[in-house]
N, C-alpha and C positions, 0 to 999 in steps of 0.2 A: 504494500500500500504506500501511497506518495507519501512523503516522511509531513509535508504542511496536512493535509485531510485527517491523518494521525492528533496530530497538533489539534487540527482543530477541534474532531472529534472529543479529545480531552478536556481541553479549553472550554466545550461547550458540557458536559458533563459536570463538569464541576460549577458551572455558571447555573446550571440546572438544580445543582444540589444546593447552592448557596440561596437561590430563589427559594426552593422550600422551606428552607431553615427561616429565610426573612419573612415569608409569608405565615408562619406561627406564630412569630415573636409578634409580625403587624396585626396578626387575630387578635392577641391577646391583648395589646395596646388597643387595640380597638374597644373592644370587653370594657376597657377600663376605663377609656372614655367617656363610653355611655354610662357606665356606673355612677363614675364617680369627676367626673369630666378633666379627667388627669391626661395632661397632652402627654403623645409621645414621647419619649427618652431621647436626646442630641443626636446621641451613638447611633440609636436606631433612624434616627433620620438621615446618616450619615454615611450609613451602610446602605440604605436603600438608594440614594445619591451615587456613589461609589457602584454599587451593583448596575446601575443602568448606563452607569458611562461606557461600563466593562463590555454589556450586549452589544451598545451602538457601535463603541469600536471592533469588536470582535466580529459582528455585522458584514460592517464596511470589509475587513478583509475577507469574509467567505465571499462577498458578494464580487471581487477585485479577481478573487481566483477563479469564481467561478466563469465569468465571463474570457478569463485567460483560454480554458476549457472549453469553450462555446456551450455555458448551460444556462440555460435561460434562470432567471430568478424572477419570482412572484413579484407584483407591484409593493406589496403589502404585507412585511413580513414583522410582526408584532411580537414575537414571542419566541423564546427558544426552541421550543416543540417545534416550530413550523419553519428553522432550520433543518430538525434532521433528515426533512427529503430532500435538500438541494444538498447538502451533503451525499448522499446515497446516491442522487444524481451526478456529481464530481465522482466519485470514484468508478462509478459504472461507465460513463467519457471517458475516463484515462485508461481504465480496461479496452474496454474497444478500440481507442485510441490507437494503444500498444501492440494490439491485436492487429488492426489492421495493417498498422507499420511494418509488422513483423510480414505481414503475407506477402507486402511489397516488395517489401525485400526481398523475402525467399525467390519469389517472381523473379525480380530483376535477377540475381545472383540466377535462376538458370536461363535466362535472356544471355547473358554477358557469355556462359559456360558454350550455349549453342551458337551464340555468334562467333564467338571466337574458333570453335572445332569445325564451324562448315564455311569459316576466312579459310582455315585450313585445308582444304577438301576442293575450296575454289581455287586455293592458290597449285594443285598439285595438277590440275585439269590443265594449267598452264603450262606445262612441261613439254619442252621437244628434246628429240636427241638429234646433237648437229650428226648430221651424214646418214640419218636413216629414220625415214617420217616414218615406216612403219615397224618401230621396236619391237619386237613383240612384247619381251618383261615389261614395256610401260602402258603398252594398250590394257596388258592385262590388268597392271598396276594401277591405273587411272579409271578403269570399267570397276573396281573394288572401291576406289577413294566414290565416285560417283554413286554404288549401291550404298554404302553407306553415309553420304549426305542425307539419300532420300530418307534411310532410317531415323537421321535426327531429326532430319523436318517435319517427320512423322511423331515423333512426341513436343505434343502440346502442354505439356505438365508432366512432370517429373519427379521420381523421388528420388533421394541421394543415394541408392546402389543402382538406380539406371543413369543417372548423371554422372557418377565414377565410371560407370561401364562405357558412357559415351567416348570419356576422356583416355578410358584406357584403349579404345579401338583407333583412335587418333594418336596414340605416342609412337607407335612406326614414322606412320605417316610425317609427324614433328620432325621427327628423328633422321627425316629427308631431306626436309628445308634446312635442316640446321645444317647437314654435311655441303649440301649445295651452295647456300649464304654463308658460311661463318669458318669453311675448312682453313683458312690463310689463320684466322684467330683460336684453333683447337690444338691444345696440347694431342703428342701422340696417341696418349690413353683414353682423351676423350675423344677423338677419332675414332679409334680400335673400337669403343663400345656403341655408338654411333653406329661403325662399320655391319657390325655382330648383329646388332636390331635390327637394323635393313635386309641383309643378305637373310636372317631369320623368317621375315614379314613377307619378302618380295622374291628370293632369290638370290645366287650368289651373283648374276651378268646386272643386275641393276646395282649392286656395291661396287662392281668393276669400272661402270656406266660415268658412276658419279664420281670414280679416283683418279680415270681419267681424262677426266672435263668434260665427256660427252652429253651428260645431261643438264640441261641449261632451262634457267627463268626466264621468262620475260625480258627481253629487256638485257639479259646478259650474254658478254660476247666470251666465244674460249680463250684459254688463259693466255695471255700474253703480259710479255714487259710493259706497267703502266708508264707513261709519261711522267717527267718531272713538274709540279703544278710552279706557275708563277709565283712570285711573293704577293702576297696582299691581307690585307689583314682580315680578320676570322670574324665575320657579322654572322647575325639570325640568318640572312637570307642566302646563304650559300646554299647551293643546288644540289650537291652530289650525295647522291644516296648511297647509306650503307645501312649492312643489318645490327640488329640490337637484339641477341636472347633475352624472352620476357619470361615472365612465371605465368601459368593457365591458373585461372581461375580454381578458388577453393570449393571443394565441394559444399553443396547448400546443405545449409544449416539453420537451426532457428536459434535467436537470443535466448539466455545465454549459453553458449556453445559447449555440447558434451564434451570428452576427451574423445580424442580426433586416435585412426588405427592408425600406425608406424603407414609413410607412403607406400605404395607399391612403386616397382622399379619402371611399369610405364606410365604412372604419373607423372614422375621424376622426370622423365624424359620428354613427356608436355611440358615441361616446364621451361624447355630449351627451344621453344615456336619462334623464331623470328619475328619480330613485327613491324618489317620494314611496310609490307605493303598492306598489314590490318589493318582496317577501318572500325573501330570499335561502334555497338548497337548505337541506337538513337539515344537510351537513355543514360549513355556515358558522354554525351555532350551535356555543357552547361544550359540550363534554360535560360530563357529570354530575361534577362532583367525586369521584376516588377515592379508596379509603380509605387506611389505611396500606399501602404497596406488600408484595406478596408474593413478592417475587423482588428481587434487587440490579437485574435486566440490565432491570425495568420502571423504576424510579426514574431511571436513568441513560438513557434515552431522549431528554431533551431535549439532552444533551451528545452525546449520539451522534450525533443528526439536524445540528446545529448546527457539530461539528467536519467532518462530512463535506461538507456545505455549503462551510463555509469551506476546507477541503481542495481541494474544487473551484473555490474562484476567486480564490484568495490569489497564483497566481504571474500570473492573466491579466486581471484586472479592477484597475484603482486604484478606491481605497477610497470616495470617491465615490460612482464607478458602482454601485459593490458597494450603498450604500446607496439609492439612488435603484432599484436594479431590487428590494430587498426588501419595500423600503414603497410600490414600487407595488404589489407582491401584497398584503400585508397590512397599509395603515396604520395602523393598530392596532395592531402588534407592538409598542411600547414599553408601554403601558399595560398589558399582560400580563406578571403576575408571570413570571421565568427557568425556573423550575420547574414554574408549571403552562401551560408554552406547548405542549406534548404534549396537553392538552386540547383544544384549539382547532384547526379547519380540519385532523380526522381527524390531528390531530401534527404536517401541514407548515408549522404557522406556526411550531414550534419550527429550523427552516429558519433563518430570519431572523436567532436571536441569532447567527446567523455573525460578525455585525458588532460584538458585543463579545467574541469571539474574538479577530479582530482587535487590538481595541483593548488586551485584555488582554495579548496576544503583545509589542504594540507596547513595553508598561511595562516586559515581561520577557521577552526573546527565547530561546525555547526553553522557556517553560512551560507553552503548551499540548500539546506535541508531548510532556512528559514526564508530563503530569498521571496518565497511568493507574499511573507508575512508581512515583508517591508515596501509592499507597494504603496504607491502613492495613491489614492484613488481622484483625488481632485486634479494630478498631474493629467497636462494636454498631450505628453508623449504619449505614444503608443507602447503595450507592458512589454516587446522586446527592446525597445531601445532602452526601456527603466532597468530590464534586467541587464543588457549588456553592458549598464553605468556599475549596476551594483556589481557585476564580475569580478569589473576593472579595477572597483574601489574597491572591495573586498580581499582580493587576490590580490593586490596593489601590483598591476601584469605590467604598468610601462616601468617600473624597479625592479619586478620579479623576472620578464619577461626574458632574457640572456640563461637563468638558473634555470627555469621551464624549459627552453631551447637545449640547452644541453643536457639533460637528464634524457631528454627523448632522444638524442641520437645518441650517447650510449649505449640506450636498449637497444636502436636498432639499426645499428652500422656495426657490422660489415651487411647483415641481414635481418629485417627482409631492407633496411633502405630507404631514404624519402628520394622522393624523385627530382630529378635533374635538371635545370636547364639547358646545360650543358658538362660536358665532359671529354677529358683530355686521357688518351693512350699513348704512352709516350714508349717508347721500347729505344735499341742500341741503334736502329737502322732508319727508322723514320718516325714522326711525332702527328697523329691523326686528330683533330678536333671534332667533335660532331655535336650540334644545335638543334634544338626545334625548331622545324620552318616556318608555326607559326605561335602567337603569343596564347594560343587558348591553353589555361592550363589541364594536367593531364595528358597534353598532346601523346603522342605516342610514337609517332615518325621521328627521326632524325636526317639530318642533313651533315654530312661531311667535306671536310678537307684534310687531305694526306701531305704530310710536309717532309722533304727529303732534303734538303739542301739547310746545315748548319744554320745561314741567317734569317731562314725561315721557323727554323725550329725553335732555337734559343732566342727568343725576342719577347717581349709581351706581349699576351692573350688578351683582348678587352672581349668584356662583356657588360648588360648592361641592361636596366629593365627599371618600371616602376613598382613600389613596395606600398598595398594598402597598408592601412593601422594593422597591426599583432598577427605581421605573412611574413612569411621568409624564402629564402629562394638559396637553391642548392648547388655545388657543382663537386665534379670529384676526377682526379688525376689517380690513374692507374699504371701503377709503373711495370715494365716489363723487362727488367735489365739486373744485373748483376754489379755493378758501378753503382758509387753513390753520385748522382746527381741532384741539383735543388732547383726549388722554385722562391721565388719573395714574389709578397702578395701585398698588393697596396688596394684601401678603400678606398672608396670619396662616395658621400650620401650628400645629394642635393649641389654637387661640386665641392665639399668641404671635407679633407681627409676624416676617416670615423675611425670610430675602434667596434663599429656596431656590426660584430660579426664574430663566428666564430671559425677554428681550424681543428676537425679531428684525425689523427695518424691509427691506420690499423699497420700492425708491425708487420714482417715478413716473417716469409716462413723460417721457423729455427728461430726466432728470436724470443725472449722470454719478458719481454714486454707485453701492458695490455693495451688496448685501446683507451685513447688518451685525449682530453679536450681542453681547450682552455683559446683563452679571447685574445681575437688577433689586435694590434696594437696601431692605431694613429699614424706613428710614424712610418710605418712598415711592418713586416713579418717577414722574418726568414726561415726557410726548412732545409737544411741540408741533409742527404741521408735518404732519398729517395731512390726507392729500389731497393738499394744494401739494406736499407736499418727499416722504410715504410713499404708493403706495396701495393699501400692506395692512401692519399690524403683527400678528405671530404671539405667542403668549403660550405658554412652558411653566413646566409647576409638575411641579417632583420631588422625590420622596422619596430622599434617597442611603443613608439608612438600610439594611443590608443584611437586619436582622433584625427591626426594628419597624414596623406600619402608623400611618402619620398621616393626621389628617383638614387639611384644609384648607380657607380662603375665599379666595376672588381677589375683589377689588374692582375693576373697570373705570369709572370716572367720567368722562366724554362734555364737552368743554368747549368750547366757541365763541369766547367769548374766551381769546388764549392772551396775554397782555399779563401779563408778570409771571413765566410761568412758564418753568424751565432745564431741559434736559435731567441 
């Protein structure tokens, strides 16, 4: 039950039982009146006084929540008793509520699972082999990927061992794209197992097919020496496309989530889909900005979705896990303003702020559980903009807001990760940038440049975006080399150097370091030790501002020699 309905519930019991008590003692005064025409006692006038201030105020907030709720309240509410059904009405709203939320979900979550397994299925129809249109291992192989489309198109609704079973008839298939897109970027071993699925799923002449460049994408020409790119500097809108291994979708579930069985080995391998050329469902795009809200109980949506969330895993998940199972649903949930996260993923990415519930709880115990108590009711704001003042002040997030950002990447960097706006592969032979093409977040494409030539490589990275209030924006250099190499990283928010960012190092392998955070500095930041000592540094830049958007530049600068420079 909602921790406020509880409250009030109590609050009004006891206001109930204080009435009775007054209404004996005001019998008996009365008695004595007429007997003996002895007025009232102070006290007793005092208490009665005292008692009805208690209703009106106590009133005003059921009537504040309940409308948060969309439940109607009587014109005419006189009396204690003839709150407890708008009470009973409040809770039975937040059940359904919840209830429906959850179906939503479930929905969307297997929207998401069949879009993505039948992106895959359209991308494999795409396949030629250069020198011979009619393959036969791929006709066969493609007349298979095509019966089975039909089979997902064919369920309408789903339960979670036919929605793992979907997933697992697609991890060959994954397991295709991935060697075809991503072979240049695969250690041997994960080749070899790659290799082993295929030739299992398909045959051994389609693992032959694809080792020796005959099986080709769209769009892709056989292997050859690429060209050296000119110099130019690394903008959003660079063109050249490359692949990105994403994770598939988890299987649906409903809040809050039982314990999950050890993966199977071809999930695992869905989880290696490419997605260069997915186009994620309708409802993984942002909605349309709405207008001014037309109702309290639409504005407070996002705190609704968010406190029930965190309702649901606050006594059974440590805070970690909590944040590691949200940002694998959506890593992109920081970079979306608090308020418009009800736009986004049909409203369940507003699910996620659970985790600055949390954190807000943590600064001040017992303030999210009272937040609906301190509404304003004569306030002309709308009760989500009341509550995302009380968050702010509560949680005190533009102070707090640096400590919050770094406990969440903690949890989850190296895995599952927040999402990127961009990100740099730097290895011994060449240094590849790759972008989103475009500003919508969650994008999912990337866009690349390959840099082979020293004054290309070793120079500075600009990048460069605007920051609503309490978003942050991500990026992360993945080294691939055995040399220590460095990066220095300079801010500027609004044009003026910040310190409003952070830098996390996950160690390489063999090193007996943990993962490690701490706040990049004004004047600069240096990291030597890339490769050798890190091999992968994460970059966050935020805004803690609660009510103003800033623009920002990160500067990444690529160094070779690291002789000179300190952490």
């Amino acid at each position: 039950m909602n921790v406020n309905l509880d409250t009030f519930n109590r609050q009004l019991a006891g206001l109930t039982g204080r009435f009775a008590d007054l209404g004996a003692k005001l019998a008996e005064a009365a008695r004595e009146m007429q007997d003996g025409g002895a007025p009232p006692a102070e006290a007793l006038v005092e208490a009665l006084a005292a008692a009805r201030a208690e209703f009106v105020e106590l009133l005003a907030e059921i009537v504040a929540a309940a409308e948060s709720l969309g439940v109607a309240v009587p014109d005419h509410v006189e009396s204690a008793k003839s709150l407890e059904p708008v009470l009973a009405a409040m809770v039975a709203s937040t059940a359904a509520m919840v209830a429906a939320t959850d179906a939503r979900r479930r929905r969307a979550a297997f929207d998401e699972i069949r879009g993505r397994i039948l992106g895959i299925y359209d991308r494999i129809a795409g396949i030629h082999h250069e020198g011979d249109e009619t393959f036969a291992p791929l006709v066969a192989l493609q007349t298979s990927a095509k019966e089975a489309k039909a089979a997902a198109l064919a369920l309408t609704e789903a339960t979670t061992d036919q929605a793992r079973a979907l997933m697992e008839a697609a991890g060959p298939f994954a397991d295709l794209l991935t060697m075809l897109e991503s072979t240049e970027a695969l250690d041997d071993e994960k080749f070899s197992a790659l290799e082993e699925s295929v030739s299992t799923a398909f045959g051994r002449p389609i693992a032959v097919a694809v080792g020796r460049g005959r099986l080709l994408l769209p769009g892709q020409a056989p292997p050859a020496a690429e060209p050296e790119s000119p110099p130019e500097p690394v903008r959003v809108s660079d063109a050249m496309r490359v692949p990105e291994p994403v994770r598939a979708p988890e299987p649906i579930v409903a809040p809050p989530p039982p314990p999950q069985e050890p993966k199977r080995p071809s999930q695992e391998k869905l989880e290696r889909v490419p997605a260069l050329h997915y186009e994620p469902p309708a409802a993984a795009q942002p909605a349309v900005p709405r207008g001014e809200p037309s109702a309290p109980d639409e504005t407070a949506q996002w705190w609704l979705a968010a406190w029930a969330r965190w309702s649901g895993w606050k006594n059974t998940l440590a805070y970690p896990e909590a944040v590691r199972e949200e940002l694998s649903k959506y890593p992109y949930l920081l970079s979306v303003p608090i308020q418009q996260s009800p736009e986004f993923e049909e409203g369940l990415l507003a699910y996620g702020y659970s985790i600055i519930m949390e954190h807000v709880e943590k600064q001040k115990p017992g303030s999210v559980g009272n937040a609906l108590n301190n509404l304003k009711t004569a306030q002309t704001k709308p009760v989500g903009t009341q509550l995302y003042e009380y968050l702010v002040t509560e949680g005190r997030l533009t102070e707090t807001y640096p400590d919050f950002l770094k406990t969440v990447l903690l949890a989850a960097v190296p895995e599952p990760g927040p999402w990127v706006q961009a990100r740099i592969i730097h290895s011994k032979d060449d240094t590849r940038v790759f972008q989103r093409p475009t500003p919508r977040l969650g994008e999912t494409e990337q866009t690349a440049k390959r840099f082979l030539a020293e004054n290309q490589r070793f120079t500075e990275h600009t990048f460069s975006a605007s920051l609503p209030p309490l978003t942050s924006r991500f990026f992360l250099i993945q080294a691939e080399l055995k040399d220590a190499h460095g990066v220095e990283v300079k801010l500027k928010i609004d044009g003026a150097p910040s310190d409003s960012g952070l830098v996390v190092t996950v160690p390489a392998a063999g090193k007996a370091t943990k993962v490690e955070a701490r706040r990049l500095s004004a004047e600069g930041t240096a990291l030597p030790g890339i490769g050798r000592d890190h091999r992968a540094v994460w970059f966050a830049v935020f805004n803690a501002d609660a009510e103003r958007e800033t623009q920002f530049q990160l500067g990444l600068t690529l160094r070779k020699d690291v002789r000179g420079m300190k952490k």
